[in-house]
N, C-alpha and C positions, 0 to 999 in steps of 0.2 A: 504494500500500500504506500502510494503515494503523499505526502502532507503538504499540502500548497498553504505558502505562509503571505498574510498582505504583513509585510515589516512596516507600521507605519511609521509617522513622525510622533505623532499624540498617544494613537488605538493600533492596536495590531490585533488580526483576526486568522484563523486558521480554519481550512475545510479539507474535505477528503472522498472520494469517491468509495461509497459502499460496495459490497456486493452485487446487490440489483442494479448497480449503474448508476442510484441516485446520489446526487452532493451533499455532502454532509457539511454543516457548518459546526464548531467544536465550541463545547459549551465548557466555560473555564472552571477554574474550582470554588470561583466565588458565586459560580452559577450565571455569568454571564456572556454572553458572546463574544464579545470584544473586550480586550484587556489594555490598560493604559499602558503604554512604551518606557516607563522610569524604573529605574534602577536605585534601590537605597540600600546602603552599607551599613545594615543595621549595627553591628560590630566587626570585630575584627575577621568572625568566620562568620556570619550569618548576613546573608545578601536575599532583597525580598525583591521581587518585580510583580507590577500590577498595581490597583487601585491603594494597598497602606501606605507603598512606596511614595503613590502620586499626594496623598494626605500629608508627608512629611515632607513635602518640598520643597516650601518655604520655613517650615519650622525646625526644617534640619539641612539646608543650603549645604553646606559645604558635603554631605554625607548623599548628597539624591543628584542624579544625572537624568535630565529629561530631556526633549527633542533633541536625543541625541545622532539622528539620521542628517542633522545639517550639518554635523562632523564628522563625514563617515568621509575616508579617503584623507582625512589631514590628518596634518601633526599636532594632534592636543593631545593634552594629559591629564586625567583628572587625579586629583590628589585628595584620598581623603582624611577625616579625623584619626583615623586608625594608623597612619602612615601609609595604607596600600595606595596603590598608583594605579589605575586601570585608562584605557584605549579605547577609545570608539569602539573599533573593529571589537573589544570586550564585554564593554556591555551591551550589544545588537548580539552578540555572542550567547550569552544570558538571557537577554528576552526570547531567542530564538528555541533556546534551552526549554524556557519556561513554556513555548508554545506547544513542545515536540512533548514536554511531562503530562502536560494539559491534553491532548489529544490523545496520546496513550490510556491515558484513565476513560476517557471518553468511547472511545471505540475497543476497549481491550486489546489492540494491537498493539504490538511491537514496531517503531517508526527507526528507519533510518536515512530512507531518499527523503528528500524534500523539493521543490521548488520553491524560489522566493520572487517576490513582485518586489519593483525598483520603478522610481520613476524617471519616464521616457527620458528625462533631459539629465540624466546621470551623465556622468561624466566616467570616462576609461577608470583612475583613478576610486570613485564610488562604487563602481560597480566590482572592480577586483576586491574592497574591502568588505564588499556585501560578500564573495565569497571565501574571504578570508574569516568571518563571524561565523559561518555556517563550519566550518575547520574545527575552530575554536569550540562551538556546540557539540563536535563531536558527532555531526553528521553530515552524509553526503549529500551537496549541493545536485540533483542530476541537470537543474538549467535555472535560468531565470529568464524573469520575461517581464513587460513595461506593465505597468499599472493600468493604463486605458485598456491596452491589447487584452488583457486579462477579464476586465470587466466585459471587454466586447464580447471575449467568448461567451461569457454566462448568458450574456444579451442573446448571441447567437444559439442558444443551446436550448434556452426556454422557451425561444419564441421563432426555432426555427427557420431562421432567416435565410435564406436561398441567395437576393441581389440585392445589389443597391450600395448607394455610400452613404459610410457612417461618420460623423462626427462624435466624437467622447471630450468631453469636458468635465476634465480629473479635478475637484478641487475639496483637496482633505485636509486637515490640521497643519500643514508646513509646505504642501508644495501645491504646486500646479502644474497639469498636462495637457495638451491640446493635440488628439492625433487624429488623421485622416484616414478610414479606412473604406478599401473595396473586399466585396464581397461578390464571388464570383462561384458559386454553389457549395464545391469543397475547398475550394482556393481565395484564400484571407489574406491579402498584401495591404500592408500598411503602407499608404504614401508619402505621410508626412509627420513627422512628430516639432513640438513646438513647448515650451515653458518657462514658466518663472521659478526659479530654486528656491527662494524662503515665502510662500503665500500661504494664506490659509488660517484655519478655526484657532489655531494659537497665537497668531498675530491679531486678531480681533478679540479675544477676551482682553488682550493687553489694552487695546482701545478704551475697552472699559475701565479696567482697573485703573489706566494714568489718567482717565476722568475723572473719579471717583477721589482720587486722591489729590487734585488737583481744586475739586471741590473743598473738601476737609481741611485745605490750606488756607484757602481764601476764606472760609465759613468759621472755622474752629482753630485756626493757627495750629494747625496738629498734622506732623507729617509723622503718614503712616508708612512710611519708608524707613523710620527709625528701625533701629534692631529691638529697641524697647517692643515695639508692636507687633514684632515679627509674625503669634500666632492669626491678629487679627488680618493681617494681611495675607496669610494663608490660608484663612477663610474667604477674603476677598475673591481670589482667584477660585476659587470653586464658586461663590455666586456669580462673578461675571460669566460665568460659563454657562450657570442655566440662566441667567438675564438672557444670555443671547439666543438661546435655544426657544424661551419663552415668548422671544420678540417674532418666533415666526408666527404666533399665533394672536400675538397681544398688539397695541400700538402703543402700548408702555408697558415697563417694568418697574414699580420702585425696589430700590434693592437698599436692605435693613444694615445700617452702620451701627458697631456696639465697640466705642474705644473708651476706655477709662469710665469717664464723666461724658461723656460724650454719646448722645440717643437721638439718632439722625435716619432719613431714607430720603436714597438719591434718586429721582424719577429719573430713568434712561427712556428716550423714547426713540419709535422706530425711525424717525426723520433724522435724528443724530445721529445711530445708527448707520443708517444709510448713506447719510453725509459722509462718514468717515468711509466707506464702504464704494463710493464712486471711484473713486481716483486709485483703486486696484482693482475695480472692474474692467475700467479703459484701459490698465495695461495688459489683461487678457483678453481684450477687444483688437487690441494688436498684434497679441499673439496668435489669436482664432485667423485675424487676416494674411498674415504671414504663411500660418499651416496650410489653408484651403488653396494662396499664392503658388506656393512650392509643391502643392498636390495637382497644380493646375486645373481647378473647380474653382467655381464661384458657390457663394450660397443658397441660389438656385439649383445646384446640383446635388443637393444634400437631399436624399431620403429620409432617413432618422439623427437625432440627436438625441446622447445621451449622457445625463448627466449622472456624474457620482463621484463619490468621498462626501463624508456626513454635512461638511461647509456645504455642498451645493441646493441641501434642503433650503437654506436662506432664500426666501420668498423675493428677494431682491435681485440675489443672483438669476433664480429660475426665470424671472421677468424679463429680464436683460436680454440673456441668450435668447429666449424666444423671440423679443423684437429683432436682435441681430439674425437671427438666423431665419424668422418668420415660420420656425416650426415648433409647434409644442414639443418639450422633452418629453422622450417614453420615461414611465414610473414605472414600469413593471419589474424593474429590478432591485432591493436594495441596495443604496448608495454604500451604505457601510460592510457589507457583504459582498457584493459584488466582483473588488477585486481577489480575496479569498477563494470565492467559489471557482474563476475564474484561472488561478493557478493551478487549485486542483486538475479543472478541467485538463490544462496541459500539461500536467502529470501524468494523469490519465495518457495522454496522448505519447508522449513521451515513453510511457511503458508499456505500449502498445496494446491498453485495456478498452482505450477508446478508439473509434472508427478514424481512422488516419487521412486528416487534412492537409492541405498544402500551404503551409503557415509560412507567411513571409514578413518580416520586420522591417525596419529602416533605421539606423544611423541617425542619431539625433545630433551630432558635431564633425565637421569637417577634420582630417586628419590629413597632414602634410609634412611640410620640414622648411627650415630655414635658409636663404642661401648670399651671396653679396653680389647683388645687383648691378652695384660701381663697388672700386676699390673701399668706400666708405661707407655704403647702405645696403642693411642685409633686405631683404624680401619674405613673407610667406610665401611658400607655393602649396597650393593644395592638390593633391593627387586623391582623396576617397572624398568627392562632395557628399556634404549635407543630404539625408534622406535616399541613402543611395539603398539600396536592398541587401539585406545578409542573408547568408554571409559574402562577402567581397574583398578582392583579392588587388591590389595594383602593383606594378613593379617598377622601381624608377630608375633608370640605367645611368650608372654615372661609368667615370674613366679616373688611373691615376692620374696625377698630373706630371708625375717626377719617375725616373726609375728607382727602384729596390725604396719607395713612398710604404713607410709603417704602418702609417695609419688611417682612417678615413675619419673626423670629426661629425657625428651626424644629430643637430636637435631636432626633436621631433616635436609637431606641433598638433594643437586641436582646438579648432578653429573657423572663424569662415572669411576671414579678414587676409588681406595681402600685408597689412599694419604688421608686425610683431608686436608693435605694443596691443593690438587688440587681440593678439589668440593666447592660448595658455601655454608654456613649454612644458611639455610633457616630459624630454628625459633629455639627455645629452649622451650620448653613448660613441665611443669610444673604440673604431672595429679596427682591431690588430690585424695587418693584411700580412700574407709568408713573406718571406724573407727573400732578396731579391729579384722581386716584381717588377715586369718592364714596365716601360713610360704608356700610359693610356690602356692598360688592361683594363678589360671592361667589369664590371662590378654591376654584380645585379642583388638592389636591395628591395625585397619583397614588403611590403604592408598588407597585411592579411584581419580584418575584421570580422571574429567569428559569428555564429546568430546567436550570442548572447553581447553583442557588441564589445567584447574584449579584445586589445590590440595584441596581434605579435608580428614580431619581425625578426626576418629572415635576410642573410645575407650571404653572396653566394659567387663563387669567378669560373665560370664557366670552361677559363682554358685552363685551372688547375684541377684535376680530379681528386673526388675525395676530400675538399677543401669546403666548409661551409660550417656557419652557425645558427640559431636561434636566439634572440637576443632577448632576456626576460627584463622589462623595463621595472625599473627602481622603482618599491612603494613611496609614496610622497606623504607616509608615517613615518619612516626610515626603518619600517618593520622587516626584517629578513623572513625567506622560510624557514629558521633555524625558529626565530621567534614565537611562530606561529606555532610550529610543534609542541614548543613548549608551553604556552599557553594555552592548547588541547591537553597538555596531560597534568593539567592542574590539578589535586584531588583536595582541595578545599571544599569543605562541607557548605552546604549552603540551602536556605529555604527558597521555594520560589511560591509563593501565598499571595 
């Protein structure tokens, strides 16, 4: 059995294809579907993930790591009270753990494949740290696959969809996705994918909160930012959350302030709400125009649109897309499920339980290399555009320049800009060529994007036989594989509640 994981930024959820075929969504141990994504270091050996965690967040800061998928591929470290040090890639490590514990009790299986969902606009970087987490949990990653693509499927599986182009508009707790898909009976090519990396139902509670507190300052001279106040402020953060939940149904909320001496309620109403809530709609109004751009469709061309991640239930949101795209969103799927259900589905597929599609993704960043244009100005060059199909393979022919030339200097980029100051360096690598190599031997260096969008690169000379590499690009944690092993054979005890 396969275990399809949505890894969220906020909520992560877990499903699984039964025996009958049908998807199972995994009900945790607190008895809920979805479990919040934080990590708290209760002590020294006891590590809790899920909703007490998410209670201790503000009341225990230094000890609780929460969205922690916006650092997933960098070099942070958290430090906690205890003196342990833990890594992104450690705690998605953990939660992963906890989903795979949770689902085992659920179904009475034994879980070891998983698939995990990422969002479309992940970067090489994120996406190898996603399966470095999966290492670390002590399970096999067997694929991952994008957040929208995932939900498509369940879209597709429920409601049997044959043709047509679909638009998905991904918007969950931290991120945003926008991808373009055709559907061509068994054959699902992704056209285009499109997103904002920090969006979403946690950047809007904060909305609330530095309102609220911003109120209390001007009202009461009382900043509840103090560490004095710390509990009440992590009570805050849980009612801004159902204020906002509650604004899809209400056109106010007051929300009940209790600080010292202090016995207040802040009317949050849905037009402030929303006010704050424009001006990050318009930039996925940009991004929807870009995706359907690069899919080469317009909005007329769109069959269905669908939305999901639990932010897109916002009555505001749902409004928007409709007028931009002039179709009612389909609801028949849930938003917060969706992408779960959705990985199983391609687990299924994957292990050949389900009936075998012809599933095609797209490359959501351009990948290239650097090179000097004049003696003084380097260039990008792009060799794998944007939205190209995986997996994809390009090869880019270079020559030495010098005889018995040691080495080839090569940065590699990801990107869509000719700028270097606008794409990202991905690695600088360093290819040792043999040893008395004539002048202009040809060098063929492969760039290869698997259909999990992961880079490798191959390097290769044709007229030396027997001569060639694989080049494993450096994590940009400065994590080794040596690393990773060892932080798979951790045997600290640990609660996952």
């Amino acid at each position: 059995m396969v275990l399809g994981i949505d890894l969220g930024t906020t909520y992560s959820a877990a499903a699984y294809t039964d025996d009958d075929g049908n998807i199972q969504v995994v009900v945790n141990s607190d008895g809920e579907r979805t479990t919040p994504s934080v990590f708290y270091e209760e002590s020294k050996d006891s590590i809790i993930i899920g909703e007490i965690a998410k209670e201790n967040a503000v009341l225990h800061p230094k000890d609780v790591v929460s969205v922690v998928k916006n650092d997933m591929g960098k070099a942070v470290k958290y430090e906690m009270s205890s003196g342990n040090t833990y890594v992104p890639e450690q705690i998605s490590g953990f939660i992963i753990k906890k989903m795979v514990q949770d689902a085992e009790a659920f179904s009475g299986k034994k879980i070891t494949d998983v698939v995990i969902t990422v969002p479309a606009y992940f970067n090489n970087a994120q996406r190898v740290a996603t399966e470095d987490a999966a290492k670390i949990a002590g399970v096999n990653m067997i694929g991952s696959i994008n957040e929208p693509t995932a939900a498509l499927l369940s879209y597709i599986k429920k409601n049997k969809i044959e043709h047509g182009n679909v638009m998905v508009y991904d918007l969950g707790g931290g991120t945003f996705d926008v991808s373009i898909v055709r559907v061509d009976g068994d054959d699902i090519r992704v056209l285009s994918n499109d997103g904002i990396a920090k969006a979403g139902g946690h950047f809007f509670d904060i909305f609330i909160v530095d309102y609220i507190c911003e109120y209390l300052r001007e009202n009461h001279d009382l900043d509840l930012e103090d560490p004095e106040y710390i509990e009440e402020l992590q009570d805050l953060y849980t009612r801004a959350e159902r204020c906002k939940i509650q604004l899809s149904a209400r056109e106010s909320v007051k929300v009940p302030v209790k600080v010292g001496d202090v016995r207040d309620s802040v009317e949050i109403t849905r037009e402030f709400f929303e006010g704050r809530l424009k001006r990050f709609y318009r930039s996925t109004e940009v991004r929807m125009n870009k995706a359907l751009q690069n899919a080469g469709l317009t909005v007329n061309d769109l069959d269905t649109v669908l939305l999901v991640g639990g932010s897109s239930r916002i009555p505001y949101i749902e409004k928007n897309v409709e007028a931009f795209t002039g179709k009612a969103p389909a609801k028949d799927v849930n938003p917060d499920e969706a992408v779960a259900m959705g990985a199983a589905i391609f687990g299924s597929l994957k292990s050949g339980t389900e009936t075998k599609k012809a599933f095609t993704d797209a490359n959501s960043h351009g990948i290239g290399f650097l090179y000097f244009a004049t003696k003084n100005e380097r260039k990008n060059q792009i060799l794998i555009e944007k939205n190209s199909n995986l997996p994809v393979k390009v090869t880019q022919k270079a020559k030495t320049i010098v005889k018995s030339q040691e080495r080839i200097t090569l940065t590699v980029t990801e990107g869509e800009s000719e700028n270097p100051e606008m794409v990202k360096e991905l690695c600088v690598l360093d290819i040792e060529l043999p040893e008395n190599i004539a002048e202009a031997t040809a060098v063929d260096i492969t760039y290869e994007l698997n259909e999990y969008q992961l880079l490798h690169i191959y390097v290769d000379i044709p007229s030396v036989p027997d001569w060639g590499y694989e080049y494993e690009l450096p994590r940009e944690n400065d994590l080794t594989a040596e690393d990773i092993a060892v932080m798979t054979g951790i045997t600290l005890e640990y609660s996952v509640s």
